[in-house]
C-alpha positions as CSV (number, residue, x, y, z in Angstrom):
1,X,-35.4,-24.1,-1.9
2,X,-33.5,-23.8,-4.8
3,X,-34.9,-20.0,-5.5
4,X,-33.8,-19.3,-1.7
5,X,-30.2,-20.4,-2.2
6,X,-30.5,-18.2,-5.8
7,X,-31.6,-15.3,-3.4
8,X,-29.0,-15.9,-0.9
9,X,-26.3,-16.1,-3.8
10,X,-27.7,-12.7,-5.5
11,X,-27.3,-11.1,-2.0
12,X,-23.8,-11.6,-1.3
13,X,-22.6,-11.1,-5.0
14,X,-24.2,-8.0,-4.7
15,X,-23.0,-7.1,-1.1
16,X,-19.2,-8.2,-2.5
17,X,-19.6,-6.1,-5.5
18,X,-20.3,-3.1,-3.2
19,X,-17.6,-3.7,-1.0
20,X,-14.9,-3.0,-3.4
21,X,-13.3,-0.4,-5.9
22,X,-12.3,-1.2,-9.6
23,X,-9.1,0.4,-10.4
24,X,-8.2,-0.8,-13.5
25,X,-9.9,-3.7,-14.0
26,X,-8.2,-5.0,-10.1
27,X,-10.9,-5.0,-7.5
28,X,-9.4,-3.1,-4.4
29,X,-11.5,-3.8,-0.8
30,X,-13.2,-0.7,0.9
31,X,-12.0,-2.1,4.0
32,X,-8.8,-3.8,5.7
33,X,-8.4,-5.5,8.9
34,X,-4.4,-4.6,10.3
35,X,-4.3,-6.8,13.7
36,X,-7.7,-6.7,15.4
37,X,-8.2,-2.7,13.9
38,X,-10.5,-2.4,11.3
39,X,-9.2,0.1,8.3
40,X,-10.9,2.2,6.0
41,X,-10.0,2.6,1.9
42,X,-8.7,6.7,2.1
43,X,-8.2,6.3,-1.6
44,X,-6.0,5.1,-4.6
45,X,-4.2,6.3,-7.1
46,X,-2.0,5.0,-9.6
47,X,1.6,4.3,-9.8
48,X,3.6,5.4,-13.6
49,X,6.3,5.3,-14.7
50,X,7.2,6.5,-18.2
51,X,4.2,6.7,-19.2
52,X,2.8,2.9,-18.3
53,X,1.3,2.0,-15.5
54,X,3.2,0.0,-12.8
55,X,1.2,-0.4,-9.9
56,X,-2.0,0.8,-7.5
57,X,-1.5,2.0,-4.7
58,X,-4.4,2.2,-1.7
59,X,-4.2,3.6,1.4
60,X,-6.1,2.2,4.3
61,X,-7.0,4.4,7.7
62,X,-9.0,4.5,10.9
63,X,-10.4,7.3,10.0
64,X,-10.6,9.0,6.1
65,X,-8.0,11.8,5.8
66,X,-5.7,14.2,3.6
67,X,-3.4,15.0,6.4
68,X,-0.7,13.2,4.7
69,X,2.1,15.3,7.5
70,X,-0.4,13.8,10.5
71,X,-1.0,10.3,8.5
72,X,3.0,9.9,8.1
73,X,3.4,11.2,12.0
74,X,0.3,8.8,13.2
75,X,1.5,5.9,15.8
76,X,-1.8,3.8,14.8
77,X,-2.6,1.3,12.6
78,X,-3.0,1.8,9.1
79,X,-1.4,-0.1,5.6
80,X,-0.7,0.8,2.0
81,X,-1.6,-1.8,-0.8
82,X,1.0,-1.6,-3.7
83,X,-1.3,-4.0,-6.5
84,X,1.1,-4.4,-9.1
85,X,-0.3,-4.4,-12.8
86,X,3.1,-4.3,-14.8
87,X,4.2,-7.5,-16.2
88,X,7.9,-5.8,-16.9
89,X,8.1,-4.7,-13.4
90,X,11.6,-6.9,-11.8
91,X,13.0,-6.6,-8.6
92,X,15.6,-4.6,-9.5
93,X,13.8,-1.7,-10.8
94,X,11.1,-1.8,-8.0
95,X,14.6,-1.6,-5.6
96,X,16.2,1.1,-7.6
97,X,12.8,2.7,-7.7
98,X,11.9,2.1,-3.8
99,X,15.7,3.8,-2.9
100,X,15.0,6.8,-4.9
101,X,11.5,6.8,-3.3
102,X,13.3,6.8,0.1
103,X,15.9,9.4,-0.6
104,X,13.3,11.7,-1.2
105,X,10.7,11.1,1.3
106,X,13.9,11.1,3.9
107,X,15.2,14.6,2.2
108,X,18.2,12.8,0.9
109,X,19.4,11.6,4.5
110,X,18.6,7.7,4.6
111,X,21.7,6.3,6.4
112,X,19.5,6.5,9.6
113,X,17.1,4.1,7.8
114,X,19.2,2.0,5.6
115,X,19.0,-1.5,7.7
116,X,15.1,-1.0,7.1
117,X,15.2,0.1,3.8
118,X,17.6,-2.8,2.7
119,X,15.6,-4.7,4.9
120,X,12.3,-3.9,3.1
121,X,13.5,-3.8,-0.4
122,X,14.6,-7.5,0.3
123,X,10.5,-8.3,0.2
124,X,11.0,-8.2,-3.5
125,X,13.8,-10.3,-4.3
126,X,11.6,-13.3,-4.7
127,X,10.6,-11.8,-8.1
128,X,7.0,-9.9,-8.7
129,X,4.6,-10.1,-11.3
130,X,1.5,-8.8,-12.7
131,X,-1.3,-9.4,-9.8
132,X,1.1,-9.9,-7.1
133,X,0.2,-7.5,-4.1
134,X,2.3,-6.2,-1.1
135,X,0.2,-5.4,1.9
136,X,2.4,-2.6,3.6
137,X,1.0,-2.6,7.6
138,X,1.9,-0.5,9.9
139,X,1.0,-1.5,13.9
140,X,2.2,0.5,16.9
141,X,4.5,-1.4,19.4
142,X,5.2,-4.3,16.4
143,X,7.0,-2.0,13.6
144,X,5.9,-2.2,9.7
145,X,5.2,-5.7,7.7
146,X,5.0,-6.5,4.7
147,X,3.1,-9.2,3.3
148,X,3.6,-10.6,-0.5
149,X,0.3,-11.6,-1.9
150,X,-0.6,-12.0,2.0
151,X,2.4,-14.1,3.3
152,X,4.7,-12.1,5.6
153,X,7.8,-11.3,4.6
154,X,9.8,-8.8,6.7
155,X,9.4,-6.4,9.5
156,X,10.7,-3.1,10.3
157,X,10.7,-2.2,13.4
158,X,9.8,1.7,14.5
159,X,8.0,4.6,13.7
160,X,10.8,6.8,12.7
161,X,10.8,4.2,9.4
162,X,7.3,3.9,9.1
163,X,7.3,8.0,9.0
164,X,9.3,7.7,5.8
165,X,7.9,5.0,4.0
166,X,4.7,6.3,3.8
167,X,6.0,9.2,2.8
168,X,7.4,7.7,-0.2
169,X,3.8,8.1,-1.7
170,X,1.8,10.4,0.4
171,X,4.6,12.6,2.3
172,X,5.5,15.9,1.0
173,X,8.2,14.8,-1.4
174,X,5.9,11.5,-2.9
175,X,7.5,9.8,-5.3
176,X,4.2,11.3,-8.4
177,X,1.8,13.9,-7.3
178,X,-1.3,12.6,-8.4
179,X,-0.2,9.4,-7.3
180,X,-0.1,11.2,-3.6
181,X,-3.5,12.6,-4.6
182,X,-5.4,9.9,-5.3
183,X,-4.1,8.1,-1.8
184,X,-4.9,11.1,-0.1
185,X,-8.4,11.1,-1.8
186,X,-8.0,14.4,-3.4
């Protein structure tokens, strides 16, 4: 008995093992669930900011893909992971950070967006630390919602925002190239 329950044990550390990515040293999932739609990992890539890492970010799809205009555009399910690994990382930075990310991705134009962006940059006011994780999901009909280390805490409504939040770090104008990359699974 007790070598089958040694067995079983093996097994599904083995089968967990295999079922995730280690970006430094933080085990990302090869898989997401976003309502009843099961996600793939597209890839991940690595948020910095001079020179030190701040966070990694994953990118979860139906399907894998490096259509980043058609992944931005898609009315489907689908969610970013921002894994944060900076313990000097504060709210206000990750706001002043998130804006800039914003103006960019929106080609400077954010006043059609600004109740959502204020909206989501409130998600972070609760502080963040090293290991905290936002779960950015996107579902059609229902908006954007995030989720701090999986509790929700806001939701955007809309595509139109959804379009430009993603494409903070996979859109045309991302916020670090091989950041964009790496999501994209370049």
């Amino acid at each position: 008995m007790k070598k089958i329950f040694a067995a079983m044990i093996i097994a599904v550390t083995a089968f967990c093992a295999a079922d995730a990515k280690v970006v430094k040293g933080v085990n990302i999932p090869d898989s997401f669930k976003a309502g009843g739609t099961a996600l793939v990992l597209n890839g991940t890539g690595i948020r910095t900011k001079f020179m030190m890492d701040i966070y990694i970010g994953a990118l979860y799809l139906k399907a894998k893909s490096v259509d980043s205009a058609k992944i931005c555009g898609a009315d489907e399910p689908m969610s970013v992971r921002l894994h944060i690994v900076s313990g000097l990382i504060t709210p206000e930075r990750m706001a002043e950070n998130t804006r800039e990310g914003f103006k960019e991705s929106a080609g400077g134009n954010t006043a059609p967006y600004q109740a959502g962006i204020d909206k989501f940059i409130g998600t972070f006011k609760d502080g963040i630390k090293a290991g905290d994780y936002f779960d950015i999901v996107y579902l059609p009909g229902k908006g954007t919602q995030v989720f701090k280390n999986g509790v929700p805490k806001s939701l955007v409504e809309g595509l139109a925002f959804k379009k430009v939040l993603y494409g903070i770090w996979i859109g045309g104008n991302a916020i670090q190239a091989d950041l964009r990359s790496g999501m994209l699974g370049l």
